[in-house]
GULOLUM-227922 format. One line per 10 residues: number of its first residue (from 1); their letters; for each residue x, z, y of N, C-alpha, C, O. Coordinates in nm, 3 decimals. Atoms other than C-alpha are relative to their C-alpha. Example, Ala and Ser with C-alpha at 12.3 -4.5 7.8 and 13.67 -1.06 7.14 Angstrom:
residues 2
1> AS> 0.089:0.000:-0.119:1.230:0.780:-0.450:0.090:0.000:0.120:0.194:0.066:0.118 ~ -0.082:-0.006:-0.119:1.367:0.714:-0.106:-0.077:0.073:0.109:-0.026:0.090:0.220;
end
This chain:
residues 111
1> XXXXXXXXXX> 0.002:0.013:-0.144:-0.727:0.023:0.634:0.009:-0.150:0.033:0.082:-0.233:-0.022 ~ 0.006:0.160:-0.057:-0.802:-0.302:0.814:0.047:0.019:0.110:0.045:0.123:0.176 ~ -0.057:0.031:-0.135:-0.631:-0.461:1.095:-0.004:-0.147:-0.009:0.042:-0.224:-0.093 ~ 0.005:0.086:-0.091:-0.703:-0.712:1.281:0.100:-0.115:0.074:0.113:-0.079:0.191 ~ -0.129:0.066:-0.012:-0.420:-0.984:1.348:-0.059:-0.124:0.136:-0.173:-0.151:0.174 ~ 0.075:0.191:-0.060:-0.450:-1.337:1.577:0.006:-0.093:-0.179:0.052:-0.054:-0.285 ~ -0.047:0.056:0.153:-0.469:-1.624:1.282:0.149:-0.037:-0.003:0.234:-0.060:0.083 ~ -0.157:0.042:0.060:-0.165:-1.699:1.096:0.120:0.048:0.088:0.232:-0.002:0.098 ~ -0.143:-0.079:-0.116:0.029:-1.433:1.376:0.094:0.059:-0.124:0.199:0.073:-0.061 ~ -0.040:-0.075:0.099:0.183:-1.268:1.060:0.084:-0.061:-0.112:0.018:-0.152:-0.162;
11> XXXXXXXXXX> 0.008:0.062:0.131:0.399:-1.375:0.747:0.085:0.129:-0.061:0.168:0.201:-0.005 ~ -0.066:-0.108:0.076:0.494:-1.134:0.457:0.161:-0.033:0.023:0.240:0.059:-0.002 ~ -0.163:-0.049:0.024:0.858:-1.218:0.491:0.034:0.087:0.135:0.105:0.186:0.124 ~ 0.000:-0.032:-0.151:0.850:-1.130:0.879:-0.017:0.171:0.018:0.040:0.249:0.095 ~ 0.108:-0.119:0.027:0.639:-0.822:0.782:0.104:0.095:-0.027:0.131:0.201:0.030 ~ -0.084:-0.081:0.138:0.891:-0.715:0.500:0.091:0.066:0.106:0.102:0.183:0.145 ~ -0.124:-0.079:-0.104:1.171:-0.691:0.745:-0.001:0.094:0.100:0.083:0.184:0.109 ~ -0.021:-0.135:-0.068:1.050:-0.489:1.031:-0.073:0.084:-0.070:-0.065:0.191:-0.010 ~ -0.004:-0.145:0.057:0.904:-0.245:0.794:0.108:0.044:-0.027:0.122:0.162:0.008 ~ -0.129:-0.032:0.074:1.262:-0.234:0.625:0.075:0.091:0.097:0.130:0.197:0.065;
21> XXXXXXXXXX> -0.074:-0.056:-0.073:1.407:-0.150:0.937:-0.030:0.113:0.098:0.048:0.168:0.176 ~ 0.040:-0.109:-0.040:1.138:0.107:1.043:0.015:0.115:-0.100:0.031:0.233:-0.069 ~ 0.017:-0.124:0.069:1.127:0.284:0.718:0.111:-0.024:-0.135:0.087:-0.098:-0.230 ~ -0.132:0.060:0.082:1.483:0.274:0.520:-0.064:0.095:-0.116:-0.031:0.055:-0.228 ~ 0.014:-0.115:0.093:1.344:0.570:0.310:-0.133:-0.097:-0.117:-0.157:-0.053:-0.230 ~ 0.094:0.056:0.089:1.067:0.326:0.141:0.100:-0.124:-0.058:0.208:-0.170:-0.022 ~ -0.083:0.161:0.067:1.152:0.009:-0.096:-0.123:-0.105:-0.046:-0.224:-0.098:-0.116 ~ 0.113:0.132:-0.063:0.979:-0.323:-0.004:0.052:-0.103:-0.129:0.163:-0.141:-0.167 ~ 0.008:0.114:0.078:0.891:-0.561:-0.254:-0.112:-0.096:0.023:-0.225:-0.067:0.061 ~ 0.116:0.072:0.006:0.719:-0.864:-0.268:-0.125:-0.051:-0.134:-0.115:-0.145:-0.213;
31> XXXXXXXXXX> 0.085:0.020:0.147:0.458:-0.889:-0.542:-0.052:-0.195:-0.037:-0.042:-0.247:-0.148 ~ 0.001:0.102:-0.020:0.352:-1.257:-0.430:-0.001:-0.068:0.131:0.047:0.005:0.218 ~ -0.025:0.071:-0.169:0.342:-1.497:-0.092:-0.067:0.094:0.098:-0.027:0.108:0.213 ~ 0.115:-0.077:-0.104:0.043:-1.254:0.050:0.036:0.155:-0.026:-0.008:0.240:0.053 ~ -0.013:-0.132:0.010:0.156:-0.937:-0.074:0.108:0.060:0.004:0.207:0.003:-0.042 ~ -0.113:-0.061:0.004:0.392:-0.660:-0.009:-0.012:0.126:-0.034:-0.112:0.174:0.017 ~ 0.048:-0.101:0.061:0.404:-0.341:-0.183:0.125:0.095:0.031:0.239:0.075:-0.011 ~ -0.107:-0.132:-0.077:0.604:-0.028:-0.010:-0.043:0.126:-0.117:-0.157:0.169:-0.135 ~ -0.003:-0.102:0.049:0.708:0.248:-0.259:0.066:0.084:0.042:0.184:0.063:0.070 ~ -0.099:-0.098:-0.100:0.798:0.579:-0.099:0.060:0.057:-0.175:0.173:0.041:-0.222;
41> XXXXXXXXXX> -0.071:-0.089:0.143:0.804:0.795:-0.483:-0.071:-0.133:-0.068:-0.106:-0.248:-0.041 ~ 0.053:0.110:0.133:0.682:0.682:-0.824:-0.124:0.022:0.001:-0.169:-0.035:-0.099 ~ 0.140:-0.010:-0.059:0.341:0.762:-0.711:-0.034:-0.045:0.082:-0.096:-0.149:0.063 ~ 0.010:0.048:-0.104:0.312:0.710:-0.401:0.038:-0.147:0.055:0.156:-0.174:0.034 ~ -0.022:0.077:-0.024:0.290:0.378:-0.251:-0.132:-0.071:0.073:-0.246:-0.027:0.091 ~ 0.132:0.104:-0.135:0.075:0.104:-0.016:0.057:-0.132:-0.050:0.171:-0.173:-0.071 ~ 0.016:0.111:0.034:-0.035:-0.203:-0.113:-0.010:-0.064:0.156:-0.068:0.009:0.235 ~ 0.032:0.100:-0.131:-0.030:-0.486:0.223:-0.034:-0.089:-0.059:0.033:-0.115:-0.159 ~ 0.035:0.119:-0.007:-0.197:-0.767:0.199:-0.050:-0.091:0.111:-0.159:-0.057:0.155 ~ -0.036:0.067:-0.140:-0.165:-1.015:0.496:-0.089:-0.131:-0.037:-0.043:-0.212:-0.116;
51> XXXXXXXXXX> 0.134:0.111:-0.025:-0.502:-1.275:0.535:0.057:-0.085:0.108:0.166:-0.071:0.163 ~ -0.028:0.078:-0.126:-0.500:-1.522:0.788:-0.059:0.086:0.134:0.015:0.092:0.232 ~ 0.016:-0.068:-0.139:-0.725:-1.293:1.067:0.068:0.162:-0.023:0.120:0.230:0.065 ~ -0.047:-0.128:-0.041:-0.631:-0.959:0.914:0.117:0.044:-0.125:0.170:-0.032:-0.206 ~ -0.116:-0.068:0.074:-0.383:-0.727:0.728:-0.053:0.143:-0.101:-0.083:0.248:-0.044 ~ 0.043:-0.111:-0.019:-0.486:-0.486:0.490:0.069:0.107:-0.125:0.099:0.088:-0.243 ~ -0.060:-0.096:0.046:-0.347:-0.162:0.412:-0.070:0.110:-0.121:-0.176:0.171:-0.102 ~ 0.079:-0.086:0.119:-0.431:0.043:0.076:0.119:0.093:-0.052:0.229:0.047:-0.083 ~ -0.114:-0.088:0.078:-0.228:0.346:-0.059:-0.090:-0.033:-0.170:-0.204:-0.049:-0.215 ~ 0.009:0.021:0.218:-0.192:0.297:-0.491:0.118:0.024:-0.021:0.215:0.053:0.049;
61> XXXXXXXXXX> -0.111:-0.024:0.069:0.012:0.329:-0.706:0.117:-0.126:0.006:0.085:-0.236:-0.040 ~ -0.116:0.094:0.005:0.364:0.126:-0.654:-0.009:-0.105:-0.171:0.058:-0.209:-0.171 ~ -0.070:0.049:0.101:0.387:-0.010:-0.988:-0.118:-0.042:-0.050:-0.229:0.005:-0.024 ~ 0.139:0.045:0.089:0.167:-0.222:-1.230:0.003:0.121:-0.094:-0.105:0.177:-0.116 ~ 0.067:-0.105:0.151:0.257:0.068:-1.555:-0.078:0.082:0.111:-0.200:0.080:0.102 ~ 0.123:-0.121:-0.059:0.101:0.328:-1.303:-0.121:-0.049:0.031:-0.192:0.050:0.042 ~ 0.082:0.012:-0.023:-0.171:0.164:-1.228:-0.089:-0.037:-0.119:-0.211:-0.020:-0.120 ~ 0.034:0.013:0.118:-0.203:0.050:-1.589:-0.051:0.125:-0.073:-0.158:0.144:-0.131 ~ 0.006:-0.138:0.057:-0.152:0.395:-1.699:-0.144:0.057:0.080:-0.236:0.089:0.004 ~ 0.141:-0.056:-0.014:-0.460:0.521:-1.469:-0.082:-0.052:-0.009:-0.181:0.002:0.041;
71> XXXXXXXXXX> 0.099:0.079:0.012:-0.660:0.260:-1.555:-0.107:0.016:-0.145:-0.228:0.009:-0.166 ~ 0.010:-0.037:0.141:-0.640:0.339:-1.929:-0.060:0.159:-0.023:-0.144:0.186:-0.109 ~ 0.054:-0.164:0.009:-0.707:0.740:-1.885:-0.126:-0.020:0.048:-0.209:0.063:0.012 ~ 0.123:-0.049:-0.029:-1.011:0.630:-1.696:-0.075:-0.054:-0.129:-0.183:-0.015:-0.175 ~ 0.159:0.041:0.126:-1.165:0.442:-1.995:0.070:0.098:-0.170:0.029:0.122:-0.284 ~ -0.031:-0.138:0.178:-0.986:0.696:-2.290:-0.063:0.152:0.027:-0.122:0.222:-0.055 ~ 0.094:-0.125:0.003:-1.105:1.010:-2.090:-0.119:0.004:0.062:-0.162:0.119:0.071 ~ 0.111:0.016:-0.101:-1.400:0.920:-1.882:0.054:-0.018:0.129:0.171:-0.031:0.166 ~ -0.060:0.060:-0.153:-1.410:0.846:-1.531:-0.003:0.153:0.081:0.050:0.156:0.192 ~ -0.013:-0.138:-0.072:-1.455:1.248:-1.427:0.135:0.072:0.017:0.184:0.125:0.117;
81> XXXXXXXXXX> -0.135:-0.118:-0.008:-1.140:1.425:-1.522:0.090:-0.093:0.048:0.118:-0.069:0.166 ~ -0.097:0.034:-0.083:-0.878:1.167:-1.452:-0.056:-0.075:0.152:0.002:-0.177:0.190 ~ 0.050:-0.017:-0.154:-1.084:1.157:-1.077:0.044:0.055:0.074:0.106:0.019:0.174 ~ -0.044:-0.135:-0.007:-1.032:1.490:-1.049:0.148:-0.002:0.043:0.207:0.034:0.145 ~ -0.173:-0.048:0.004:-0.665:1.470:-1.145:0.055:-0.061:0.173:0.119:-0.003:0.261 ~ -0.091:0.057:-0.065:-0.588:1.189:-0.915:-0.026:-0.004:0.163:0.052:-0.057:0.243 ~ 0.047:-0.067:-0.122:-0.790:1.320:-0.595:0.086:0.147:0.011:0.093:0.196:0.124 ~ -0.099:-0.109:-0.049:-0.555:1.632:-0.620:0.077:-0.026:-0.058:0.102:0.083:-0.109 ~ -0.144:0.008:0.037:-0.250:1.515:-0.763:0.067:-0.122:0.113:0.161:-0.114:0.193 ~ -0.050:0.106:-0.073:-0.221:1.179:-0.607:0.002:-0.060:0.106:0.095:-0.107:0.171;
91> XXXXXXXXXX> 0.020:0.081:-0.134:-0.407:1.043:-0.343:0.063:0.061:0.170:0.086:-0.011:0.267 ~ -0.034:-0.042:-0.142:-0.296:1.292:-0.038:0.180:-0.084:-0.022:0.187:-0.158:0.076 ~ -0.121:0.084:-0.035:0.064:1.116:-0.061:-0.013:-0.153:-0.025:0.071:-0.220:0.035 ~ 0.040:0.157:-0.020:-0.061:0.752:-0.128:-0.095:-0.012:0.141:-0.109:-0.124:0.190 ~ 0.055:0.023:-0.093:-0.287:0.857:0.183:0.124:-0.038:0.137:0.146:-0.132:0.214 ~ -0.133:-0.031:-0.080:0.029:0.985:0.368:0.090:-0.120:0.055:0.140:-0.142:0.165 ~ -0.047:0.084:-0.046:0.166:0.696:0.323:-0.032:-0.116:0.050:0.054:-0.186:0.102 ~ 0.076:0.090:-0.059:-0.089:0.448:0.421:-0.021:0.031:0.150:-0.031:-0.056:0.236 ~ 0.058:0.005:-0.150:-0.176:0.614:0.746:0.126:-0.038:0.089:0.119:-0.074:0.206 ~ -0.153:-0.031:-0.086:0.259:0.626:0.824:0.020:-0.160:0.035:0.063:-0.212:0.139;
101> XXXXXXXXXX> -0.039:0.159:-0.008:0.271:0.248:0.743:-0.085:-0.082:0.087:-0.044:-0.166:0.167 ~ 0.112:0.101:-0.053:-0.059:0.099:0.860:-0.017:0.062:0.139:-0.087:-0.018:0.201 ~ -0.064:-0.055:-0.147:0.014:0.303:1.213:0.102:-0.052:0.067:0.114:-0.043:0.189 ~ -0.079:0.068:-0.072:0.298:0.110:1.255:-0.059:-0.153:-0.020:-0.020:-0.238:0.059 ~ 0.006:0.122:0.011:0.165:-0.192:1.148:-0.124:-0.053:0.142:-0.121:-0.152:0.214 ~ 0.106:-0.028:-0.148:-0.144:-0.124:1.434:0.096:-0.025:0.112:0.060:-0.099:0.204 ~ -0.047:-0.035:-0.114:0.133:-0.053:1.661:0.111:-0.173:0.049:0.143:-0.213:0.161 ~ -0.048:0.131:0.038:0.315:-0.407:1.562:-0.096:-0.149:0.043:-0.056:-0.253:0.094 ~ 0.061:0.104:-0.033:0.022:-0.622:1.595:-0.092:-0.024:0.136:-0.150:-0.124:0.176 ~ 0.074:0.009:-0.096:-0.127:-0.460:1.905:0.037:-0.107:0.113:0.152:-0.141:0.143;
111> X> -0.019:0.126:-0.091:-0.231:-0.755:2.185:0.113:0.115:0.137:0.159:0.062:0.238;
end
């Protein structure tokens, strides 16, 4: 999900905090200066990344092993079955949580 910001209206530390204090049930880390990575489970999670015009929201996996780990099943089993898996195992709660976060973050940056 994209959003739209003014330039440089935004900074991940700024960011970090009123998510923290909208959503106590997630845990906010910073990965580097531009990024912030909200894990609700050990699956579930949203990547932010904060540009100078925009902001953008991606549900993934919280963690580098998980993302390591499905990275590896796609090239050990093909790219069909772990597809499969992770279109019905995973993505409706990495969606879940992209639309909960990047809804407030819409609602945060509206003029």
């Amino acid at each position: 999900m994209k959003i739209s910001i003014e330039e440089n209206s935004v900074t991940t530390d700024e960011l970090k905090t009123k998510l923290e204090e909208k959503f106590p049930n997630y845990e906010f880390t910073k990965r580097n200066k531009k990024m912030l990575v909200a894990k609700k489970t050990k699956s579930a999670g949203v990547n932010i990344i904060v540009h100078k015009k925009r902001i953008m929201v991606a549900g993934n996996f919280p963690t580098m092993g998980g993302q390591m780990i499905f990275s590896l099943s796609l090239v050990l089993l093909g790219i069909l079955i772990p597809l499969i898996v992770y279109f019905a195992a995973f993505r409706p709660s990495q969606k879940e949580a992209e639309d909960e976060i990047g809804g407030y973050i819409k609602e945060l940056t509206a003029p």
